[in-house]
C-alpha positions in Angstrom: 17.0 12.0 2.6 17.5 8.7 1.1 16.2 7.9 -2.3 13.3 6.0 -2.5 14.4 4.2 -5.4 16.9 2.7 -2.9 15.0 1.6 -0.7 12.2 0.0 -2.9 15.0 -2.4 -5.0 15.1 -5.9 -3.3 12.1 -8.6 -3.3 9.1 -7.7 -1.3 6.2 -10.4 0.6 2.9 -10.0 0.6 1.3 -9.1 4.3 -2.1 -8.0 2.8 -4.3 -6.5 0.3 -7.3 -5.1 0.9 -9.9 -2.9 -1.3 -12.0 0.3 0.1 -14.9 1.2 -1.9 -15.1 4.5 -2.6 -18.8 4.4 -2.2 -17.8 4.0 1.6 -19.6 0.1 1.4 -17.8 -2.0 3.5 -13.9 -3.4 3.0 -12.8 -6.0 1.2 -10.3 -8.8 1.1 -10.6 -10.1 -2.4 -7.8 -12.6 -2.6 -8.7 -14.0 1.2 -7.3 -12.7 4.4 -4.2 -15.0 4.0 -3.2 -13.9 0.6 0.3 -15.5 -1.1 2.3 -12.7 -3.4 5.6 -10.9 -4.3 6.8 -8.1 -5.6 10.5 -7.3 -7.3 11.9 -4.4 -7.8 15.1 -4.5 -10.0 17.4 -1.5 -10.0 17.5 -1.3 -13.4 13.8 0.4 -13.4 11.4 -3.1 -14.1 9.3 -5.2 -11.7 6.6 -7.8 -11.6 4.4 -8.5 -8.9 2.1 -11.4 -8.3 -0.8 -12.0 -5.5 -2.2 -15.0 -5.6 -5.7 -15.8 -3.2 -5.0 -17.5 0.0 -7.4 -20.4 -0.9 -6.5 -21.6 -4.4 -7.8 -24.7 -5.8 -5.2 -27.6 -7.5 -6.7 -28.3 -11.1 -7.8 -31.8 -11.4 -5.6 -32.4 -14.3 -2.1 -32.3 -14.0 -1.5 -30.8 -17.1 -1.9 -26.9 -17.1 -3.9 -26.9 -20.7 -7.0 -29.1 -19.5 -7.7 -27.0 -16.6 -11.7 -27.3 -16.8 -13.3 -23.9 -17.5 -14.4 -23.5 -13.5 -10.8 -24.0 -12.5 -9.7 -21.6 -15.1 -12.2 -18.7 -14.0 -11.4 -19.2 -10.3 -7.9 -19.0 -11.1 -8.4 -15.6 -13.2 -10.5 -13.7 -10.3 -8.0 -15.0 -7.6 -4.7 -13.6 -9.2 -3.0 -10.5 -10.2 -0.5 -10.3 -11.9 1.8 -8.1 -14.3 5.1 -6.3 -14.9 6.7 -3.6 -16.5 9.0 -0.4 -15.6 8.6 1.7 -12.4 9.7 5.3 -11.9 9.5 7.3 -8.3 8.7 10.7 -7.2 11.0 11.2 -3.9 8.5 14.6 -3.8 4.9 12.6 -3.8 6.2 9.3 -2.2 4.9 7.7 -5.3 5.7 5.1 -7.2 4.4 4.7 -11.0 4.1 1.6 -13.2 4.2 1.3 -16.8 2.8 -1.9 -17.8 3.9 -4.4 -20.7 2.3 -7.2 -19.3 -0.2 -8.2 -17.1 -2.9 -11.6 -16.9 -5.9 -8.5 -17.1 -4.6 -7.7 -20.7 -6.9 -4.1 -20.3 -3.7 -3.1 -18.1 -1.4 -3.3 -20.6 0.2 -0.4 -22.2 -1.0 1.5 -19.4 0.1 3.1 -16.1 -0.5 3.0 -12.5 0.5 5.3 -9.2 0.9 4.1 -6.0 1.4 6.1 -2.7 4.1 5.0 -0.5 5.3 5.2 2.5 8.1 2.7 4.7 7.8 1.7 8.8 11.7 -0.6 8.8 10.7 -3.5 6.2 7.6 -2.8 5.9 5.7 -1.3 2.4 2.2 0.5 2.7 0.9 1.4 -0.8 -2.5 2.5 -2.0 -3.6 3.1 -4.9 -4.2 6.8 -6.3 -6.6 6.8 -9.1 -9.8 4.0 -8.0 -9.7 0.4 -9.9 -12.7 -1.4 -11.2 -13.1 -4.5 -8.9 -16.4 -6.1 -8.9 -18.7 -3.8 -10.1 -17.1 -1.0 -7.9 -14.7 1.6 -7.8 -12.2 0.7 -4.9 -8.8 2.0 -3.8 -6.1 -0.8 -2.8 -4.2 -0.9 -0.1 -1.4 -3.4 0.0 1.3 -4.3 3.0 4.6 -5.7 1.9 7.6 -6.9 4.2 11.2 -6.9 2.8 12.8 -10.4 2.2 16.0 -10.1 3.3 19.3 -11.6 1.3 19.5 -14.6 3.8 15.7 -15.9 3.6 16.0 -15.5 0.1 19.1 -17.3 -0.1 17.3 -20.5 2.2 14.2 -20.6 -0.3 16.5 -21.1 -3.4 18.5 -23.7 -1.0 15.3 -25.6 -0.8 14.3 -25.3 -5.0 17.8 -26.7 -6.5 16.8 -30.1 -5.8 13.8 -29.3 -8.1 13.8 -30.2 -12.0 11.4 -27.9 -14.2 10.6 -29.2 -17.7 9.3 -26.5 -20.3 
């Protein structure tokens, strides 16, 4: 059996992410049905992931530190994102975060489990202890598809052109 270490490492696209209350209400697709995100898995143990909602608004100003407060707030409810260290239980097809950062600061310092389970490049995970998401307890459940070395390769092809000022 391979490890599952192994065969989490690499960069990973969102597909979806949905949320199933546990009160058995209906499902939910909080960040859109077309959500943007990915996930990274380093083999030195950290990651980050980011999921961004599929119908994000530009702010009005072009300078990210007058972002009126309506911009700001939509932004906040229509992203997730932190990082940290990840360990994994080959056993319980799990995969456990400890997060040092995240945008929801009450995340921090803390940890979260996620069942998984592979189909080729394809990522299933759901949550295993319910999350707080509007007002109800929900578990998530998130599809990911592997980005292969060459597609990655061709998105960095089309950034170099691309001048980032601090």
């Amino acid at each position: 059996m391979a490890s599952l270490k192994n065969e989490l490492v690499g960069t990973w696209r969102l597909l979806s992410y949905i949320e199933l209350p546990l009160d058995g209400g209906d499902s939910g697709f909080p960040m859109g049905k077309s959500p943007k995100g990915l996930l990274i898995y380093a083999p030195d143990g950290h990651m980050s992931v980011q999921i961004s909602a599929s119908q994000e608004q530009k702010y009005i100003s072009g300078d990210r530190m007058n972002a009126t407060e309506v911009e700001l707030s939509e932004r906040m409810r229509g992203y997730i994102a932190f990082s940290g260290k990840y360990t994994v239980d080959n056993k319980a097809a799990s995969v456990s975060y400890s997060i040092q950062t995240s945008l929801f600061p009450n995340w921090e310092g803390g940890k979260q489990l996620r069942k998984i389970d592979f189909e080729g490049d394809i990522l299933y995970q759901k949550s295993f202890d319910p999350i707080l998401s509007d007002g109800r307890l929900v578990h998530s459940y998130i599809t990911w598809q592997k980005v292969e070395k060459e597609a990655g390769e061709e998105v960095l092809k089309d950034v170099e052109g691309i001048s980032i000022s601090a």
